[in-house]
C-alpha positions as CSV (number, residue, x, y, z in Angstrom):
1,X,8.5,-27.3,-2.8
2,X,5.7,-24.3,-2.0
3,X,4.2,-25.6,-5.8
4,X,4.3,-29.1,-5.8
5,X,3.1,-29.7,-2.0
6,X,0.6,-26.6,-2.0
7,X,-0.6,-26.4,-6.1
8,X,-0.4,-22.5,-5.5
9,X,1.8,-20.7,-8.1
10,X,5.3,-19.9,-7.6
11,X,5.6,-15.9,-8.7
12,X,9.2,-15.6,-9.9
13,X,10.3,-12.6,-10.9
14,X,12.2,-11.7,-14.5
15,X,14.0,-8.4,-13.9
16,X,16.2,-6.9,-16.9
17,X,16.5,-3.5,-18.8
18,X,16.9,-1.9,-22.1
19,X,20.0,0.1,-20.9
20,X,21.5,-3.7,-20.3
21,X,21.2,-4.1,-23.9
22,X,22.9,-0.5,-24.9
23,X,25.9,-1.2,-22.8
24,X,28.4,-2.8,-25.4
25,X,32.3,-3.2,-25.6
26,X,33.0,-3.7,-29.5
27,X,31.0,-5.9,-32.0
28,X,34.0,-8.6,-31.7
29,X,32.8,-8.8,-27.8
30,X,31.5,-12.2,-27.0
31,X,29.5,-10.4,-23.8
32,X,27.1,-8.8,-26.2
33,X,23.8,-7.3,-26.2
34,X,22.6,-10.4,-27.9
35,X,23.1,-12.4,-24.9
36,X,20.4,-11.1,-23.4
37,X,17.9,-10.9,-26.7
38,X,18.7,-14.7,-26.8
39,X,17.2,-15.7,-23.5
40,X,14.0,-13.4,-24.0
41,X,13.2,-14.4,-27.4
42,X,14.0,-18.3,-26.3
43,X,11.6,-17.9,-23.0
44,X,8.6,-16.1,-25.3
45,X,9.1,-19.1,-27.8
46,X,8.8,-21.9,-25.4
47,X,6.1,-20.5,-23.2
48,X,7.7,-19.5,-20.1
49,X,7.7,-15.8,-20.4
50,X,4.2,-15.3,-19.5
51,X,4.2,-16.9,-16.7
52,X,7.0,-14.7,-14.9
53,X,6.4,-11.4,-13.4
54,X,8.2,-9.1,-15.3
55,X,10.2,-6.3,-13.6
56,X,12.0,-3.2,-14.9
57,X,15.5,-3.3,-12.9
58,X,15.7,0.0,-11.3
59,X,18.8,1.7,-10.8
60,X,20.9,0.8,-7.7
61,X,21.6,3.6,-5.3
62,X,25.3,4.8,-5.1
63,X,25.2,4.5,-1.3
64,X,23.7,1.0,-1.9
65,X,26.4,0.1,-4.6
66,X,29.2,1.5,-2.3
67,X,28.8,-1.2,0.6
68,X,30.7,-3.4,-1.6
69,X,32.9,-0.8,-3.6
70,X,35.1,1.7,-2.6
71,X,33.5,5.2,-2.6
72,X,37.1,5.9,-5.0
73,X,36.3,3.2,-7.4
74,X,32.8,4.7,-8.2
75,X,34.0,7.9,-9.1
76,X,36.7,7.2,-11.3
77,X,34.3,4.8,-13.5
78,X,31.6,7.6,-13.1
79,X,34.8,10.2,-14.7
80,X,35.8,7.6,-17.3
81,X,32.1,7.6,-18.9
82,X,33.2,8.2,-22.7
83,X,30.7,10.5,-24.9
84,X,31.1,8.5,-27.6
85,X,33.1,5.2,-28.5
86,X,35.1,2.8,-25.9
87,X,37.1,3.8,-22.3
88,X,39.3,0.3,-21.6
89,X,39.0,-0.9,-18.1
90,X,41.1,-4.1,-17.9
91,X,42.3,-5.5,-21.2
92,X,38.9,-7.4,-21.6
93,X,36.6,-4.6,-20.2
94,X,35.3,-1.1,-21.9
95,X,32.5,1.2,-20.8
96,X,30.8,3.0,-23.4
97,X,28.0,5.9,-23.1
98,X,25.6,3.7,-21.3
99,X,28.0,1.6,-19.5
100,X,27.6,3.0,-16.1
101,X,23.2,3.3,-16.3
102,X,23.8,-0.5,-17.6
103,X,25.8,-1.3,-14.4
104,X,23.5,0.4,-12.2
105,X,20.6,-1.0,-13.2
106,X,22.1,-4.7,-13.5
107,X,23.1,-4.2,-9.5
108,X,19.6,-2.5,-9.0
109,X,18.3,-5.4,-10.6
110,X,19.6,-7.5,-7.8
111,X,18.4,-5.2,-5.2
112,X,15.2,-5.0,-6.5
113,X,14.7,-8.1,-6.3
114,X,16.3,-8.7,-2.8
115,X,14.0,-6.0,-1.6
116,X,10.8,-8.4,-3.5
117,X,11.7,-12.0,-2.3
118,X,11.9,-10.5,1.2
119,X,8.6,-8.7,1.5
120,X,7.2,-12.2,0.3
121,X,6.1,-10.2,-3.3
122,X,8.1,-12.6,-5.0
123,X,9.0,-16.0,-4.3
124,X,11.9,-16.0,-6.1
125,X,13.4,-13.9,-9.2
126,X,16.3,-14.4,-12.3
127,X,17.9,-10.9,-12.9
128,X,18.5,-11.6,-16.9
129,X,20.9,-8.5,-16.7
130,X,24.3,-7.4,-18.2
131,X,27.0,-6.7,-17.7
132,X,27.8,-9.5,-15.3
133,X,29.7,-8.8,-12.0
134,X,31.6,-11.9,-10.7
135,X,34.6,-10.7,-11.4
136,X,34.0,-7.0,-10.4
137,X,36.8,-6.3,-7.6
138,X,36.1,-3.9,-4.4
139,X,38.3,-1.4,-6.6
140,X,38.4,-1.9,-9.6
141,X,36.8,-3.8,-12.9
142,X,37.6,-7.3,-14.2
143,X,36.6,-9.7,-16.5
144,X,33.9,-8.0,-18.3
145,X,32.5,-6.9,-14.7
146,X,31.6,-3.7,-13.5
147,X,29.9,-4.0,-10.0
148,X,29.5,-7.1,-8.3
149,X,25.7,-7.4,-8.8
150,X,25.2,-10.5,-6.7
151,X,27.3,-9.0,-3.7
152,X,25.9,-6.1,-3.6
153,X,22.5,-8.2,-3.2
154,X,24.0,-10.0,-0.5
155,X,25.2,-7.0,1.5
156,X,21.6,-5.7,1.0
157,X,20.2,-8.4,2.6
158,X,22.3,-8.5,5.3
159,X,22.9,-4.7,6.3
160,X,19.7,-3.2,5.1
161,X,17.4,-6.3,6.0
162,X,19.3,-8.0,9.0
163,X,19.4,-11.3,7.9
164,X,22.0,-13.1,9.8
165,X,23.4,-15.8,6.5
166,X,23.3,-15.7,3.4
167,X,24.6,-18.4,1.1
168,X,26.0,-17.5,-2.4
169,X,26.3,-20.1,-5.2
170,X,28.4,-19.6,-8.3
171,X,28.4,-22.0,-11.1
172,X,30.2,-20.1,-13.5
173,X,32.7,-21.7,-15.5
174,X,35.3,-19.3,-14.1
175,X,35.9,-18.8,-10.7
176,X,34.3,-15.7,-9.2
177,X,37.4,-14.1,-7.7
178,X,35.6,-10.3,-6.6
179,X,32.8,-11.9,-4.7
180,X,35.5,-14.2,-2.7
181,X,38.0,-11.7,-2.1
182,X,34.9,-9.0,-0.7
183,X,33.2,-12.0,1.8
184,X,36.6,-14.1,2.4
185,X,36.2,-14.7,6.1
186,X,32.7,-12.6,6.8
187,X,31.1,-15.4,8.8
188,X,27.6,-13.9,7.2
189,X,28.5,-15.7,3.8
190,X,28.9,-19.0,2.8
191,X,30.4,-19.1,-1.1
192,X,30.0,-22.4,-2.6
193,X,31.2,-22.4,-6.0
194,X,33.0,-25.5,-8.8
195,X,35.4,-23.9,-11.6
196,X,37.6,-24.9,-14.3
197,X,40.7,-24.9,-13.5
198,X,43.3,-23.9,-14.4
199,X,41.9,-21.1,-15.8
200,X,41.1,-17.5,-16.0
201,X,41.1,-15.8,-13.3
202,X,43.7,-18.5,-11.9
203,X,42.4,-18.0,-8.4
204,X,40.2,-19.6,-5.8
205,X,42.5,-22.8,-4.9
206,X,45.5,-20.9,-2.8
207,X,44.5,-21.0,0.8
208,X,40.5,-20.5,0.5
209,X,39.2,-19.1,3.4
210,X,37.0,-21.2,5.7
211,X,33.5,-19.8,4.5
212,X,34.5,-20.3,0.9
213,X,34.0,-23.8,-0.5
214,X,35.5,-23.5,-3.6
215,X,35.8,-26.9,-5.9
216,X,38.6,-26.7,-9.1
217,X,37.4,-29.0,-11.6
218,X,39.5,-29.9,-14.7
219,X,39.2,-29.1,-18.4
220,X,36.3,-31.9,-19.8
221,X,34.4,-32.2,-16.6
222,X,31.0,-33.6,-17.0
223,X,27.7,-32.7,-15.5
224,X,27.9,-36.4,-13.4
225,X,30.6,-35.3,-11.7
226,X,29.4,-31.4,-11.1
227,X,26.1,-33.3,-9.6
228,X,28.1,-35.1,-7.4
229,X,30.3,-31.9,-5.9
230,X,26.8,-30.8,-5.4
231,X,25.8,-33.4,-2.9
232,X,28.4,-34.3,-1.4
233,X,30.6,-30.8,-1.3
234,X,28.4,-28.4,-1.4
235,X,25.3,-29.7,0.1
236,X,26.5,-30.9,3.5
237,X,28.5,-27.2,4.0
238,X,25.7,-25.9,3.1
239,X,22.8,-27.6,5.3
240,X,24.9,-26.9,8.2
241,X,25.1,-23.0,7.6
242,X,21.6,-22.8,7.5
243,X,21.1,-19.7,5.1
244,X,18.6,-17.1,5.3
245,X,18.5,-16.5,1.6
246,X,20.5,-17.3,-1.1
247,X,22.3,-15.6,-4.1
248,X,23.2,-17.5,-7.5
249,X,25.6,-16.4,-9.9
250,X,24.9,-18.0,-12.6
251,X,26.7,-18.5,-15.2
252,X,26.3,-20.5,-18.0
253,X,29.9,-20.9,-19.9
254,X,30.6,-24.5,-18.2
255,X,28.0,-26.0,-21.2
256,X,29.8,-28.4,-23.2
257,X,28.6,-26.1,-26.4
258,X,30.0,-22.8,-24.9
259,X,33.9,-21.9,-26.2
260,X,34.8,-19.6,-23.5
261,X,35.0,-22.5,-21.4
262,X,35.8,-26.3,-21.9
263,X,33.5,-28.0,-19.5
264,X,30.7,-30.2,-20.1
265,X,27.1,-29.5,-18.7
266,X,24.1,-29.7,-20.1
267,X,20.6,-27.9,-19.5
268,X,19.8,-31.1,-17.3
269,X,22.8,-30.1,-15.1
270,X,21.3,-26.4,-14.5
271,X,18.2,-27.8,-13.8
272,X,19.5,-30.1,-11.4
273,X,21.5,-28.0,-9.4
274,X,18.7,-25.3,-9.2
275,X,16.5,-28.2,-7.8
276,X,18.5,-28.9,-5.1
277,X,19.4,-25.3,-4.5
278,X,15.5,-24.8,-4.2
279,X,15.4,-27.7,-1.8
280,X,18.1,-25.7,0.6
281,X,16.2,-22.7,0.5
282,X,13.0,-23.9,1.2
283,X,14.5,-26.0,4.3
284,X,16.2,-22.7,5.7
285,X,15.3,-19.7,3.7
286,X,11.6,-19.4,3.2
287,X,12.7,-20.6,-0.5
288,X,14.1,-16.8,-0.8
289,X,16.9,-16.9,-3.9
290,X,17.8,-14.3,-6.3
291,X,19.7,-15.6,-9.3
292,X,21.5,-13.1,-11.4
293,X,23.1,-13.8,-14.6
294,X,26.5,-14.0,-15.1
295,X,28.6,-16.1,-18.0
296,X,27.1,-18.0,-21.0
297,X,28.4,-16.9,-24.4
298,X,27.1,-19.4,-27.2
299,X,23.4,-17.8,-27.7
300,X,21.6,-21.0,-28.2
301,X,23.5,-23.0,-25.2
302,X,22.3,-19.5,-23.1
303,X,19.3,-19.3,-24.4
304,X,18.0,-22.8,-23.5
305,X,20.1,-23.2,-20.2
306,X,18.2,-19.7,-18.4
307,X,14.9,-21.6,-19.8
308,X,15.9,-24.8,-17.8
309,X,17.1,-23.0,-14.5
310,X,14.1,-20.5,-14.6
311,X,11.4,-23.1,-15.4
312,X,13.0,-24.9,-12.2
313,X,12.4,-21.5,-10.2
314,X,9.0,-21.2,-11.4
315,X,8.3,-25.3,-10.9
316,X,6.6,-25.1,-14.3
């Protein structure tokens, strides 16, 4: 690792935005504003937050946003902005007032940041940003999603920037089913991803294609067993692509403390897997990786699992 062999400082970047915070879908909604309070206060509290560069997430450009969404899609969510109250999506996703700026900026976010990691500003960055966008479909919104931040940082990279691979990790406890369906079978993307399953969204196990390597994982699954997916799944698939850069959604619903899901990881386990990701990248990436929040829905579990996965990105 740069840090370790070199002593220099690894400059990771912290991207997020008040308008993340406004966005809101009811004060029963377990992907809340105070998600993202959580993680900041918990990184000021344990001394990590000064030692990230901290980065207001710019808005993503429609033209951007629209090489992973249909042109169609866009402006019927840009029509459906309420003036006041709740506009239902899906039956568990609602935009209100400053739903579509949140989503913008969430997607810019991961642009931004592409955009950093590449000119060599940053060595890496953690888009604490909301809402999330696994789920997020090339038409339409799912799962609390409204773009698909991280694949619309992957198509960045590789139409705006040329790179040639990219790999995207997802270690949500649900499967990301809008990032598989946009890259299944682009040759330019290697998705490696674990998930509970069965489970919401019940997808990812029917006929994956080749370039996804997707790993269903049963109800109680511990972070032993995710470590060893890791190496011997993942790893190997992943070595042999030889990314340019890589993408991690990362979710944090597969702790053992988090009810949305009823896995069993621990911070160890994040920090784990973002140790060997970092490993990857710096063999074929010039240790390029943008991670951008996804899932994680007990505040606490959150809070302390970002700390663990970005003080392994900042090798503090």
């Amino acid at each position: 690792m740069r840090g370790e062999e070199t002593g220099e400082t690894v400059r990771t970047g912290y991207y997020t935005h008040r308008a993340c915070a406004a966005h809101e879908m009811g004060s029963w909604h377990p992907e809340s504003p105070e998600r993202l309070a959580a993680i900041n206060d918990h990184l000021i509290s344990v001394g990590l937050a000064s030692h990230l560069a901290h980065l207001d997430a710019p808005p993503a450009a429609l033209d951007v946003v629209a090489r992973a969404h249909r042109p169609e899609y866009l402006e019927r969510l840009q029509a459906r902005i309420p003036k006041r109250g709740y506009v239902p999506l899906d039956p568990d996703t609602s935009m209100n007032p400053e739903s579509w700026e949140a989503a913008l900026r969430a997607a810019g976010a991961v642009v931004d940041a592409t955009d950093r990691v590449i000119a060599g500003e940053l060595d890496n960055a953690f888009c604490a940003i909301r809402p999330p966008g696994h789920h997020a479909r090339p038409g339409a919104a799912m799962g609390f999603c409204l773009l698909n931040n991280v694949a619309i940082g992957a198509l960045h990279a590789l139409e705006r920037h040329g790179l040639r691979r990219v790999a995207i990790i997802d270690f949500d406890v649900h499967h990301g089913n809008g990032t598989d369906e946009m890259f299944s079978g682009d040759e330019r993307v290697l998705m490696a991803s674990f998930f509970q399953h069965p489970f919401y969204p019940y997808s990812g196990t029917e006929n994956p294609a080749k370039n996804m390597v997707n790993v269903p994982l049963p109800a109680g699954t511990r972070g032993d067993v995710v470590r060893d997916v890791v190496e011997r799944v993942w790893l190997p698939r992943l070595q042999a692509f030889e990314p340019e850069m890589i993408f991690i959604s990362a979710g944090f619903d597969a702790h053992r403390e988090d009810d949305l899901g009823q896995m069993g990881l621990v911070e160890a386990d994040y920090a784990f897997i973002t140790h060997r990701l970092m490993k990857l990248a710096q063999d074929h990436a010039k240790g390029r990786i943008v991670s951008s929040l996804e899932g994680g829905y007990n505040l606490s579990a959150l809070a302390r699992s970002v700390a663990a996965h970005v003080r392994t990105l900042a090798q503090l």
